[in-house]
N, CA and C atoms as a LAMMPS dump frame, in Angstrom:
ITEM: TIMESTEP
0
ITEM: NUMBER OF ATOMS
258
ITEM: BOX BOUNDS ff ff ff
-5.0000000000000000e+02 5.0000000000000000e+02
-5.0000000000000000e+02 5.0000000000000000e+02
-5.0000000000000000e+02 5.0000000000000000e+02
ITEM: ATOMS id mol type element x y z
1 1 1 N -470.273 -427.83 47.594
2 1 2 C -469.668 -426.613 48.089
3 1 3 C -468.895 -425.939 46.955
4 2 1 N -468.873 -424.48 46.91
5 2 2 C -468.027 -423.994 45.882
6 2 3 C -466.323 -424.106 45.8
7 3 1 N -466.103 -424.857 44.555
8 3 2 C -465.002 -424.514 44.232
9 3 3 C -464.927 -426.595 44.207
10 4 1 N -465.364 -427.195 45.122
11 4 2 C -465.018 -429.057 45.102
12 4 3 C -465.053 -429.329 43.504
13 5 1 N -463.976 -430.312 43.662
14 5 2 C -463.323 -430.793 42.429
15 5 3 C -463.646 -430.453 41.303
16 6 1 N -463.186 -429.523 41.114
17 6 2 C -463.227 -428.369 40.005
18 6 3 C -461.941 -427.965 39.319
19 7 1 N -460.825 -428.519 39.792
20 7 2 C -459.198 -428.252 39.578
21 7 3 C -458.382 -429.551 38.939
22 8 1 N -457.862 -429.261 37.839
23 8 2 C -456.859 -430.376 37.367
24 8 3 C -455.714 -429.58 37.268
25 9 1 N -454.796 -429.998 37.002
26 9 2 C -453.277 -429.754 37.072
27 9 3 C -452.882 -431.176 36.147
28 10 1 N -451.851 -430.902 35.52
29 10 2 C -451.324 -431.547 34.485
30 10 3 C -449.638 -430.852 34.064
31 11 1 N -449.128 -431.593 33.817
32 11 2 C -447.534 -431.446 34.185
33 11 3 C -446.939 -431.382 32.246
34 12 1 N -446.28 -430.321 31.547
35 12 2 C -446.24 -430.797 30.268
36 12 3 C -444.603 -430.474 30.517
37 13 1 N -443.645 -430.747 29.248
38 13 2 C -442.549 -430.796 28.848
39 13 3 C -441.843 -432.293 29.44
40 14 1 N -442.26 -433.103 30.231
41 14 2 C -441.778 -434.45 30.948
42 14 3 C -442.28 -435.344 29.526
43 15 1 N -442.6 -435.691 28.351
44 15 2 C -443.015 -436.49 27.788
45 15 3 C -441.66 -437.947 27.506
46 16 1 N -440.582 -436.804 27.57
47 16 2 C -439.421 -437.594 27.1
48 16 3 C -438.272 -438.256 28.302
49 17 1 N -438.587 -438.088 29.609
50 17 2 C -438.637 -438.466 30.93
51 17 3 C -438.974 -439.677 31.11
52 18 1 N -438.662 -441.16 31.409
53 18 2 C -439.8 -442.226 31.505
54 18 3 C -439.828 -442.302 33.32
55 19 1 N -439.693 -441.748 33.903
56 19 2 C -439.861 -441.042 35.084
57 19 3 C -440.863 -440.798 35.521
58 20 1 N -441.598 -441.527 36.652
59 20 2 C -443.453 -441.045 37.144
60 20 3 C -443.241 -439.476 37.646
61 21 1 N -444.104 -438.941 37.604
62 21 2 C -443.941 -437.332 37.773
63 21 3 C -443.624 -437.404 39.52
64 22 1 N -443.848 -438.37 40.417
65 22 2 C -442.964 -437.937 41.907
66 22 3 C -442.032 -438.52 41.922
67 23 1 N -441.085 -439.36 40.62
68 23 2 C -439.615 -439.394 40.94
69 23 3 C -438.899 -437.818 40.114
70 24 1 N -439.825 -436.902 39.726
71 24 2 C -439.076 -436.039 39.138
72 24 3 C -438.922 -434.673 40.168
73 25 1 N -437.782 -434.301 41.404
74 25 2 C -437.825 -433.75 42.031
75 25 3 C -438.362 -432.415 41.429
76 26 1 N -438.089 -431.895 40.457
77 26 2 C -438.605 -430.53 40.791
78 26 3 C -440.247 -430.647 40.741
79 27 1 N -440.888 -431.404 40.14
80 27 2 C -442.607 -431.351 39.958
81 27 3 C -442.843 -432.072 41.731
82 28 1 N -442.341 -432.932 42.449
83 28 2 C -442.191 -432.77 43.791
84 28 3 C -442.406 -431.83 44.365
85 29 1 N -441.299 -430.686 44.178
86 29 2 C -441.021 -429.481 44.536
87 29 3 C -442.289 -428.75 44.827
88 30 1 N -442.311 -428.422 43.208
89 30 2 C -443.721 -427.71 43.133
90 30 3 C -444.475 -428.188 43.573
91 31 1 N -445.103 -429.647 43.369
92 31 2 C -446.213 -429.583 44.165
93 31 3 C -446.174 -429.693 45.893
94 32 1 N -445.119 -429.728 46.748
95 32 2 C -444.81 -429.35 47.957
96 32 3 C -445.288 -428.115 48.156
97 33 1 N -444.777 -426.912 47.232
98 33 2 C -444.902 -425.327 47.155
99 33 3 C -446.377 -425.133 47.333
100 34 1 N -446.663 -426.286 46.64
101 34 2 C -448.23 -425.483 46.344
102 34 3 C -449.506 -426.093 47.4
103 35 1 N -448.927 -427.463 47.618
104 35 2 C -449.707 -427.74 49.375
105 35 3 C -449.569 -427.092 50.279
106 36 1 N -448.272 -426.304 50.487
107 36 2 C -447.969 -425.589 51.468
108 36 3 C -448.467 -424.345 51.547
109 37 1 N -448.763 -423.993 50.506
110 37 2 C -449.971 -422.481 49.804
111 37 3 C -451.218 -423.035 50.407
112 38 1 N -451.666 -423.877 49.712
113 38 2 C -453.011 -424.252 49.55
114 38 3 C -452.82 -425.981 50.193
115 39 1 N -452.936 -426.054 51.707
116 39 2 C -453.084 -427.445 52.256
117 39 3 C -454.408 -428.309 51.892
118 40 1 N -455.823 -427.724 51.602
119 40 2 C -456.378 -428 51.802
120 40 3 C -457.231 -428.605 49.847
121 41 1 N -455.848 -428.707 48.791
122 41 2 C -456.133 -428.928 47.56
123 41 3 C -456.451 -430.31 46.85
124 42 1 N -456.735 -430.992 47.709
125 42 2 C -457.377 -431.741 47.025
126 42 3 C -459.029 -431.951 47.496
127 43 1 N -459.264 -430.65 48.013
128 43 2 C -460.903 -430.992 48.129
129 43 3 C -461.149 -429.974 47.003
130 44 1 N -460.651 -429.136 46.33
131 44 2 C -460.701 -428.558 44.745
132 44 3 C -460.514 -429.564 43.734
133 45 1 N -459.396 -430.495 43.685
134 45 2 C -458.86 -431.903 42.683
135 45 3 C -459.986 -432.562 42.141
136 46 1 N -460.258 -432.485 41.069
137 46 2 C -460.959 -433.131 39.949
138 46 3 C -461.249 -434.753 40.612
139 47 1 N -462.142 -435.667 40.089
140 47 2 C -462.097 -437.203 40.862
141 47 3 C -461.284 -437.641 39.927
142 48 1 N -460.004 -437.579 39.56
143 48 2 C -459.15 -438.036 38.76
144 48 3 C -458.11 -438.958 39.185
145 49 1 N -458.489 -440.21 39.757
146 49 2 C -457.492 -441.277 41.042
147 49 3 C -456.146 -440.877 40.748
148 50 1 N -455.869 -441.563 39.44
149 50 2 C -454.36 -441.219 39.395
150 50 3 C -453.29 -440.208 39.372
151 51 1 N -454.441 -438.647 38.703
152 51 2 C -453.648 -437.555 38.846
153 51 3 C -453.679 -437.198 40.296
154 52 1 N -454.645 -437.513 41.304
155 52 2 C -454.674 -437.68 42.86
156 52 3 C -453.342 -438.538 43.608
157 53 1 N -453.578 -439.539 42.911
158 53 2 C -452.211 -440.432 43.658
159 53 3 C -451.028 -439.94 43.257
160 54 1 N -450.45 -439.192 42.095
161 54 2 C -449.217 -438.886 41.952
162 54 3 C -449.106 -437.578 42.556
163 55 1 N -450.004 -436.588 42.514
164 55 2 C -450.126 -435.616 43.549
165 55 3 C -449.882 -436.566 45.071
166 56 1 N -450.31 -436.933 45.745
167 56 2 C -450.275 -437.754 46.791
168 56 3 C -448.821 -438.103 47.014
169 57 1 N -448.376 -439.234 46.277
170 57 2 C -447.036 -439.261 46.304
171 57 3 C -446.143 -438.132 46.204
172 58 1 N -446.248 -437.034 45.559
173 58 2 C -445.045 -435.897 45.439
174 58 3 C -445.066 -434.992 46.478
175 59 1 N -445.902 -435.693 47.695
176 59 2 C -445.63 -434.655 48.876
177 59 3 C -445.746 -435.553 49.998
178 60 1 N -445.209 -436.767 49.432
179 60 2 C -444.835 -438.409 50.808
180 60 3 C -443.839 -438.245 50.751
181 61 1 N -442.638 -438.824 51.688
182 61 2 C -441.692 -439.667 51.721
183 61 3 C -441.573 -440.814 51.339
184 62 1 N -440.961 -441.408 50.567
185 62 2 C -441.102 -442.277 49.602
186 62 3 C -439.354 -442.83 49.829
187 63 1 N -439.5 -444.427 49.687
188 63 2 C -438.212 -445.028 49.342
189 63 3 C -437.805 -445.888 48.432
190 64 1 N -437.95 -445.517 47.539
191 64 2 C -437.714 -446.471 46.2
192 64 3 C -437.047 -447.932 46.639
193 65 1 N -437.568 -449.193 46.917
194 65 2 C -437.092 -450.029 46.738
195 65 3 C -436.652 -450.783 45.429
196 66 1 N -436.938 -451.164 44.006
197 66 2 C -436.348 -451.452 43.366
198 66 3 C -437.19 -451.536 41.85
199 67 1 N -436.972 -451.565 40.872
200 67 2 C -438.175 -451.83 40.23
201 67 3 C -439.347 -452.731 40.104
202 68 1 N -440.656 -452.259 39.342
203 68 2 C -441.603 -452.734 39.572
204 68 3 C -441.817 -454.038 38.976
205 69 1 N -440.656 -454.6 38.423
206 69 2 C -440.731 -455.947 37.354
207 69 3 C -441.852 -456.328 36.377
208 70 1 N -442.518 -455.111 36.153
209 70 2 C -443.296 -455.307 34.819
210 70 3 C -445.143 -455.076 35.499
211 71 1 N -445.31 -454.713 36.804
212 71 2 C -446.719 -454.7 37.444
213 71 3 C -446.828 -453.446 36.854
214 72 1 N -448.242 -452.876 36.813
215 72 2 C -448.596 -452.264 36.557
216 72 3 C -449.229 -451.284 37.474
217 73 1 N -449.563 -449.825 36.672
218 73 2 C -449.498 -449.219 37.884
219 73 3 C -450.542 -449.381 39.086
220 74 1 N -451.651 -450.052 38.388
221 74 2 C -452.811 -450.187 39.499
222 74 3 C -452.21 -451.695 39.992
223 75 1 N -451.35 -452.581 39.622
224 75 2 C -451.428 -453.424 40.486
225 75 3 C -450.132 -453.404 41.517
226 76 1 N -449.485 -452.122 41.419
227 76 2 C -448.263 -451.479 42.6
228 76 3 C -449.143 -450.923 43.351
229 77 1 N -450.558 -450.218 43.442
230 77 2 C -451.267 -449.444 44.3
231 77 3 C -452.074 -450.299 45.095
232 78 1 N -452.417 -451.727 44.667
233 78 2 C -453.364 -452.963 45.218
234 78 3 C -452.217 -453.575 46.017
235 79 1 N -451.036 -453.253 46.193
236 79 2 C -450.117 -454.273 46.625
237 79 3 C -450.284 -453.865 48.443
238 80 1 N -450.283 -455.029 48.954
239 80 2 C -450.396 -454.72 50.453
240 80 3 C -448.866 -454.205 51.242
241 81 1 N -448.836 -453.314 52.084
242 81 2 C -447.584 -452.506 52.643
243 81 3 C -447.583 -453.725 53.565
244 82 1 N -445.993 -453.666 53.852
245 82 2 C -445.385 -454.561 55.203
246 82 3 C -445.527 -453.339 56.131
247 83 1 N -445.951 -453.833 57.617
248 83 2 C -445.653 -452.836 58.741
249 83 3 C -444.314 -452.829 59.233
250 84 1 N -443.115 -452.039 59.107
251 84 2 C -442.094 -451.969 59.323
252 84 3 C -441.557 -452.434 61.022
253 85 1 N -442.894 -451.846 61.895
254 85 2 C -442.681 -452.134 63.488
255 85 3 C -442.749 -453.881 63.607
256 86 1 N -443.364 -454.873 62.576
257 86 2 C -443.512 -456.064 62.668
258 86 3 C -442.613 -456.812 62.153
């Protein structure tokens, strides 16, 4: 279909930040702004997993429990969620 994953987005001036781009509220922000424009943007999004998942995350609710003690980032994304109701 015209227009499918055809779109990247890339975040510059954060290099000196060691901050994942959805603990940095304003790139949050923006990308809130811009789902809320365009809900339907990641069927434009490049197959790019990780620039997908941090997009993903910057428009979750999220609760930082504590640091990641040295995992990496694909093995924080393999990690199984507790169900909070259990």
């Amino acid at each position: 279909s015209r227009g499918y994953a055809s779109f990247i987005i890339t975040f510059n001036g954060y290099d000196d930040i060691p901050d994942s781009v959805f603990d940095i509220m304003d790139l949050r922000k923006y990308v809130q702004g811009l789902f809320s424009r365009v809900p339907h943007l990641f069927f434009y999004m490049a197959n790019m997993p990780e620039v997908r998942d941090n997009l993903l995350l910057c428009i979750c609710d999220f609760e930082k429990i504590g640091k990641n003690h040295g995992l990496s980032y694909e093995a924080l994304l393999e990690m199984p969620l507790e169900d909070p109701d259990s």
